[in-house]
VOLUMFI-846469 format. One record per residue: residue in three letters; z, x, y of N, C-alpha, C, O in turn. Coordinates in pm, 1 decimal. Example, Ala and Ser with C-alpha at 12.3 -4.5 7.8 and 13.67 -1.06 7.14 Angstrom:
REM residues 2
+------+----------+----------+----------+----------+----------+----------+----------+----------+----------+----------+----------+----------+
! rest !      nzz !      nxx !      nyy !     cazz !     caxx !     cayy !      czz !      cxx !      cyy !      ozz !      oxx !      oyy !
+------+----------+----------+----------+----------+----------+----------+----------+----------+----------+----------+----------+----------+
!  ALA !    780.0 !   1319.0 !   -569.0 !    780.0 !   1230.0 !   -450.0 !    780.0 !   1320.0 !   -330.0 !    846.5 !   1423.6 !   -331.9 !
!  SER !    708.0 !   1285.0 !   -225.0 !    714.0 !   1367.0 !   -106.0 !    787.0 !   1290.0 !      3.0 !    803.9 !   1340.9 !    113.8 !
+------+----------+----------+----------+----------+----------+----------+----------+----------+----------+----------+----------+----------+
REM end
This chain:
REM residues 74
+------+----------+----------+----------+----------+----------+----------+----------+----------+----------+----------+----------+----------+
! rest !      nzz !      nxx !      nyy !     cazz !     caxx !     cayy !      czz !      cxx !      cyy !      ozz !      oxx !      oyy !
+------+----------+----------+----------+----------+----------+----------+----------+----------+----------+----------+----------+----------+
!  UNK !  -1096.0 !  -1958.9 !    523.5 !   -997.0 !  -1872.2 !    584.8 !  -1054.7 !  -1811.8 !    712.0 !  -1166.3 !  -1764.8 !    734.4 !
!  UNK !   -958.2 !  -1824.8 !    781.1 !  -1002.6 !  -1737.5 !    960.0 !  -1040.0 !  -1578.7 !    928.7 !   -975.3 !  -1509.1 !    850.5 !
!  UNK !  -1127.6 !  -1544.9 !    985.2 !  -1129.9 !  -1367.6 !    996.4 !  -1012.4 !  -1308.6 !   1069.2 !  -1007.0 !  -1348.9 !   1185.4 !
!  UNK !   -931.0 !  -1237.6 !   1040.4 !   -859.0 !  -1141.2 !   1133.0 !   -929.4 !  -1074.8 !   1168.1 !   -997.6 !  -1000.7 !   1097.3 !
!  UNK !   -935.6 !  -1090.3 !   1401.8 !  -1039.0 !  -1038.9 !   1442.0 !   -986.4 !   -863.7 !   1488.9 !   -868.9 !   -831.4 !   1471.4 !
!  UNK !  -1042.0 !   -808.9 !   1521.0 !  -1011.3 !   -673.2 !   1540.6 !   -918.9 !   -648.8 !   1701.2 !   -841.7 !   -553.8 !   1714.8 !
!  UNK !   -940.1 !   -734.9 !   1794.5 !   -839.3 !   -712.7 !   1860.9 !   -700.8 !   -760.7 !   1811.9 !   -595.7 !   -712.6 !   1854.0 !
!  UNK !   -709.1 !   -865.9 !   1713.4 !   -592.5 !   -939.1 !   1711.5 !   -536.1 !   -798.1 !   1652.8 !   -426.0 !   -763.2 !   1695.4 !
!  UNK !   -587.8 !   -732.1 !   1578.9 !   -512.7 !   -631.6 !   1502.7 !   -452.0 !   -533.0 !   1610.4 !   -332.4 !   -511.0 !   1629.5 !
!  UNK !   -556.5 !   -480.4 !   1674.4 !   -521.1 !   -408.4 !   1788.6 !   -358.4 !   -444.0 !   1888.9 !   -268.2 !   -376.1 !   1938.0 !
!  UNK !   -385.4 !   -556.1 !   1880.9 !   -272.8 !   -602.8 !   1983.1 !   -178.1 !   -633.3 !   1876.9 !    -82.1 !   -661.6 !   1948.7 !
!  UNK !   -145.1 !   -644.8 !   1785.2 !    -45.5 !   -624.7 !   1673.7 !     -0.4 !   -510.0 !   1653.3 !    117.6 !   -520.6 !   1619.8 !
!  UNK !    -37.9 !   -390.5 !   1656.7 !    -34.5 !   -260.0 !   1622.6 !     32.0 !   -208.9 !   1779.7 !    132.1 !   -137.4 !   1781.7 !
!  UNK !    -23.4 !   -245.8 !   1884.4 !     35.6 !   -236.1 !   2041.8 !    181.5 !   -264.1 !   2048.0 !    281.0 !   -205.9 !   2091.0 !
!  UNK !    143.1 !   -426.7 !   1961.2 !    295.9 !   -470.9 !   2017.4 !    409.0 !   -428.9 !   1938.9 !    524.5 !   -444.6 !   1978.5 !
!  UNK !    370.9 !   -360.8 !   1797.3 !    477.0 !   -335.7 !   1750.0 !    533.2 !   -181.4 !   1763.1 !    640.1 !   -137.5 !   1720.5 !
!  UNK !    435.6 !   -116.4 !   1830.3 !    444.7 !     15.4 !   1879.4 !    548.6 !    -34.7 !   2029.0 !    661.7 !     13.5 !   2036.9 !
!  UNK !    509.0 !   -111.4 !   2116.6 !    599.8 !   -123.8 !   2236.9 !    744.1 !   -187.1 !   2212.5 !    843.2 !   -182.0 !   2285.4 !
!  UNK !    727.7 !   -244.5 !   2095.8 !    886.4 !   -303.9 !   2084.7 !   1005.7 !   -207.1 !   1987.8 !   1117.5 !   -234.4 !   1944.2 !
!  UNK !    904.3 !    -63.4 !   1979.7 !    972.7 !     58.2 !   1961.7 !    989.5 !    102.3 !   2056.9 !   1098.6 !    159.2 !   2060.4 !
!  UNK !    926.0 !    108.6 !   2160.6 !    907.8 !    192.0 !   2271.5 !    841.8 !    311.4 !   2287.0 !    875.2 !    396.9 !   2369.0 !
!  UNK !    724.8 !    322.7 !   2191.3 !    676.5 !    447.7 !   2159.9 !    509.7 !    435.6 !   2278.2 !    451.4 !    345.1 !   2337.9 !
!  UNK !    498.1 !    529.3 !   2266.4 !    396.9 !    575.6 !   2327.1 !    256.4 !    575.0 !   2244.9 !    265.5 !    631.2 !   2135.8 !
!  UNK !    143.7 !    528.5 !   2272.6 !     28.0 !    593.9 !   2148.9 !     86.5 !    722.5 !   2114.2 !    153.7 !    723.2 !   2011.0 !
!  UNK !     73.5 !    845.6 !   2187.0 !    118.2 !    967.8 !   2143.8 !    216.7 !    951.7 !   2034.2 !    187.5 !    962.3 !   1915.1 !
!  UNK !    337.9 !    925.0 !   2081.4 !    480.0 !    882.0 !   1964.0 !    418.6 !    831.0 !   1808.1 !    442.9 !    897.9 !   1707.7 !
!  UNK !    356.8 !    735.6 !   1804.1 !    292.0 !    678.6 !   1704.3 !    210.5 !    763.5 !   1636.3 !    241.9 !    799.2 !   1522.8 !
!  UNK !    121.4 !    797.1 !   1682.7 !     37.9 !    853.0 !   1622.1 !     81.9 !    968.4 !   1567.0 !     24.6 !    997.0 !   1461.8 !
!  UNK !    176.4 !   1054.3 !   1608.9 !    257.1 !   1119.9 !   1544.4 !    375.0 !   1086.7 !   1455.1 !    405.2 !   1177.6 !   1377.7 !
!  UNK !    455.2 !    966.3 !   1448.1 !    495.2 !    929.1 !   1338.3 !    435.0 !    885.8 !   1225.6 !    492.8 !    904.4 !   1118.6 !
!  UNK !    305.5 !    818.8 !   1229.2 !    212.2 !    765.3 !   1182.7 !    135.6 !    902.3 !   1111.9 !    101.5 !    898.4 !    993.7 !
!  UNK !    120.0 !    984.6 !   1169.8 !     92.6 !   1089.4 !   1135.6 !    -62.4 !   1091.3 !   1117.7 !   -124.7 !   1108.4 !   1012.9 !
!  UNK !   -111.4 !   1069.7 !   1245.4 !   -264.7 !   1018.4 !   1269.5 !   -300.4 !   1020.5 !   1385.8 !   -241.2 !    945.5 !   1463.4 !
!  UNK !   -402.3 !   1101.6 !   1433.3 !   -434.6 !   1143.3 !   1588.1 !   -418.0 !   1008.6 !   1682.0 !   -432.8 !    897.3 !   1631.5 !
!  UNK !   -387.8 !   1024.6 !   1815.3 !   -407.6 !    936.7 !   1889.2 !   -535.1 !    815.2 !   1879.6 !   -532.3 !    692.3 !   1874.0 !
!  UNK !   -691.7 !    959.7 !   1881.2 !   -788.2 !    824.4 !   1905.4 !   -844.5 !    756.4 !   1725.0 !   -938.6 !    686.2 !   1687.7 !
!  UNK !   -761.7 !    804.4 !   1674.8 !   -759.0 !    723.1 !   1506.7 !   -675.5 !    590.7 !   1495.9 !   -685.8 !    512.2 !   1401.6 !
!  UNK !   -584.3 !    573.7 !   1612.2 !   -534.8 !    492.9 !   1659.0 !   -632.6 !    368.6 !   1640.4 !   -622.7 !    273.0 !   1563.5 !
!  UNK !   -733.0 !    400.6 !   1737.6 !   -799.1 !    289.9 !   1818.5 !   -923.7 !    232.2 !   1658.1 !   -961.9 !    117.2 !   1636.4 !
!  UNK !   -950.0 !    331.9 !   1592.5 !  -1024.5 !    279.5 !   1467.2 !   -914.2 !    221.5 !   1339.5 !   -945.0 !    228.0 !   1220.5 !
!  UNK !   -810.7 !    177.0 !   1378.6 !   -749.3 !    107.4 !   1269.2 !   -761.0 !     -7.1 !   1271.9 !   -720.5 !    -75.6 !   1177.9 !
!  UNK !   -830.8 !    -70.8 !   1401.1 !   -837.6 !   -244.2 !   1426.1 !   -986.8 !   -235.2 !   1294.4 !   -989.3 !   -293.4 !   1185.9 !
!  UNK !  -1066.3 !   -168.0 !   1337.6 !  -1227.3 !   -180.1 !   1242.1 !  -1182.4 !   -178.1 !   1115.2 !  -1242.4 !   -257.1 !   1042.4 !
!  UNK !  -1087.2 !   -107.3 !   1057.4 !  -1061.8 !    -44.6 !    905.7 !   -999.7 !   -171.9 !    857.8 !  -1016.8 !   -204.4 !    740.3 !
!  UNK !   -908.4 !   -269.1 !    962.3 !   -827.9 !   -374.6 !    914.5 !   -932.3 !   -495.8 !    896.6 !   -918.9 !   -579.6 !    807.4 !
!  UNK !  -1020.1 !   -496.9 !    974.5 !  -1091.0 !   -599.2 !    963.3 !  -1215.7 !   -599.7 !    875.5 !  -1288.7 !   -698.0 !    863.2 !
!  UNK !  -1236.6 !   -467.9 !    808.0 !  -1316.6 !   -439.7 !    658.4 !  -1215.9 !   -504.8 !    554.3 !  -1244.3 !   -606.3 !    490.7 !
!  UNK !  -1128.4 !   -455.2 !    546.1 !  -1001.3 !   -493.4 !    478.0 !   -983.6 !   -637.5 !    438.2 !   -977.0 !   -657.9 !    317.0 !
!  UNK !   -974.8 !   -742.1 !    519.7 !   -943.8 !   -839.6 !    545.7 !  -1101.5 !   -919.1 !    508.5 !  -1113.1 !  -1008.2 !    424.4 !
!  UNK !  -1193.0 !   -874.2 !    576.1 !  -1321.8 !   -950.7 !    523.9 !  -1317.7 !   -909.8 !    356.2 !  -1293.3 !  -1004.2 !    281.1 !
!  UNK !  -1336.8 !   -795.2 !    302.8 !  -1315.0 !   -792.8 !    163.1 !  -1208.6 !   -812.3 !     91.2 !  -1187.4 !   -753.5 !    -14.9 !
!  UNK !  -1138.7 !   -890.1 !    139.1 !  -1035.7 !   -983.4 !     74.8 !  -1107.6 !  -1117.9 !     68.9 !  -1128.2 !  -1169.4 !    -41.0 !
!  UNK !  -1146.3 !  -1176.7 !    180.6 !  -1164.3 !  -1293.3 !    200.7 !  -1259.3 !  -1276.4 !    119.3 !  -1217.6 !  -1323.7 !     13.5 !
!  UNK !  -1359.1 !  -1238.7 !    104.3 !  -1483.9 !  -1187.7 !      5.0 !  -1409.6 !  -1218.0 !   -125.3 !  -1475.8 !  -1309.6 !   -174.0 !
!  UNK !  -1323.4 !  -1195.3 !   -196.1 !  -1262.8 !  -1196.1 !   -339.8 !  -1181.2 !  -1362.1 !   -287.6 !  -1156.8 !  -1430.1 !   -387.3 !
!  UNK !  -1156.1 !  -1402.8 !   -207.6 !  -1109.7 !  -1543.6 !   -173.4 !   -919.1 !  -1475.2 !   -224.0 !   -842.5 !  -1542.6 !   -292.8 !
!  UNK !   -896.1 !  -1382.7 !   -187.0 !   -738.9 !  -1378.7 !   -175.2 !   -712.9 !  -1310.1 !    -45.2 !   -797.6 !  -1252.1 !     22.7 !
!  UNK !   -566.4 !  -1325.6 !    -14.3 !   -494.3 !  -1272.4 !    106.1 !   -553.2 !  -1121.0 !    125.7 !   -545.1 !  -1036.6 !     36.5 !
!  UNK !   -605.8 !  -1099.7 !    237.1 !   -557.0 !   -931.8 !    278.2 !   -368.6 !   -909.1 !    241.9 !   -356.5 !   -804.6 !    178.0 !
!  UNK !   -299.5 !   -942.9 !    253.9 !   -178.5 !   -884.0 !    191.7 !   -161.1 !   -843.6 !     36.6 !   -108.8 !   -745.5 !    -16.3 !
!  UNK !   -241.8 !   -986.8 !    -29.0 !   -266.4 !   -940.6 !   -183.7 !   -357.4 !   -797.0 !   -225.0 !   -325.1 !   -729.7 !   -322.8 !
!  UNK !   -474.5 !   -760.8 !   -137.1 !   -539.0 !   -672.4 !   -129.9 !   -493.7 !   -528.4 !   -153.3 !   -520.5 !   -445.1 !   -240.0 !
!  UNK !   -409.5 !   -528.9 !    -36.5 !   -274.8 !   -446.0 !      1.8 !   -250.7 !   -420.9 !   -103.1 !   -301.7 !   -319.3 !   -150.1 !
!  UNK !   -152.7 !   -511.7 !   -194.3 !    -80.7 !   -508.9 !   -240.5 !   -124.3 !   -427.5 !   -352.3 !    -50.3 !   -337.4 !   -391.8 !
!  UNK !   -272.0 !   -456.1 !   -425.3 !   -314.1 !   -399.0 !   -551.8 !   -359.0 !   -240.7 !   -477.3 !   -383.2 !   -135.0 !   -535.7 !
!  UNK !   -359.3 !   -261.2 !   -373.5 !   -416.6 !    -88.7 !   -343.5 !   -273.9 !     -6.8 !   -381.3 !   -291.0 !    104.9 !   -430.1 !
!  UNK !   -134.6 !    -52.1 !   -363.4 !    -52.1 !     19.9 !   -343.3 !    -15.3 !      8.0 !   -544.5 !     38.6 !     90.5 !   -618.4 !
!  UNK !    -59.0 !    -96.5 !   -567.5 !    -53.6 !    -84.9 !   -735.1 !   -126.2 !      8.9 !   -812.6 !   -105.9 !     62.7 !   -921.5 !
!  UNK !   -217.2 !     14.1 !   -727.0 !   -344.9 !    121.0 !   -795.8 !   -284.7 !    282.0 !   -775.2 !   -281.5 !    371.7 !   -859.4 !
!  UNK !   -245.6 !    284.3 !   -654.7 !   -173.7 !    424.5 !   -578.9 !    -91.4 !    439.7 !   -701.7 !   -115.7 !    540.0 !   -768.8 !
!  UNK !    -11.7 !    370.5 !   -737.7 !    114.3 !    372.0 !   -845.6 !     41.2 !    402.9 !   -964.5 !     99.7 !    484.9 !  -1035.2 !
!  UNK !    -24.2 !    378.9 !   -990.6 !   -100.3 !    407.8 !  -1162.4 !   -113.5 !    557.7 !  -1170.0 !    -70.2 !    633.3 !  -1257.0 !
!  UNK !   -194.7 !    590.4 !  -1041.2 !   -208.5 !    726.8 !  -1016.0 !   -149.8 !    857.0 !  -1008.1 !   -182.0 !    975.6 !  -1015.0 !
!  UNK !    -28.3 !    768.0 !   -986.9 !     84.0 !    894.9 !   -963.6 !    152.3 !    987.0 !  -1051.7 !    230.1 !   1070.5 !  -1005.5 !
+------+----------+----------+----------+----------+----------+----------+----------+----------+----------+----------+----------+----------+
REM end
């Protein structure tokens, strides 16, 4: 499996912020996460994604059990 590299994330996170039309500022306030926390979500995705690939499943499957685990918790 390819690494998801950290700009690719970056420029994913850009583009789906511009095809809102939001601003970093805008975002990061809907997001509800400072502007320059922004710029450390490409690093956090690409821990993410290597320790997926590490277990040999999808970063989406990853995801997925974190938000399962969140649910147990609640």
């Amino acid at each position: 499996m390819k690494l998801l590299e950290q700009r690719s994330v970056s420029l994913a996170v850009s583009r789906a912020r511009l095809q809102r039309g939001w601003t970093q500022e805008e975002c990061g306030i809907r997001a509800d996460i400072s502007r320059s926390h922004l710029a450390m979500i490409a690093a956090n995705l690409t821990t993410i994604c290597k320790l997926a690939y590490a277990f040999e499943i999808q970063p989406h499957q990853l995801v997925q059990l974190m938000e399962e685990v969140q649910a147990e918790q609640a």
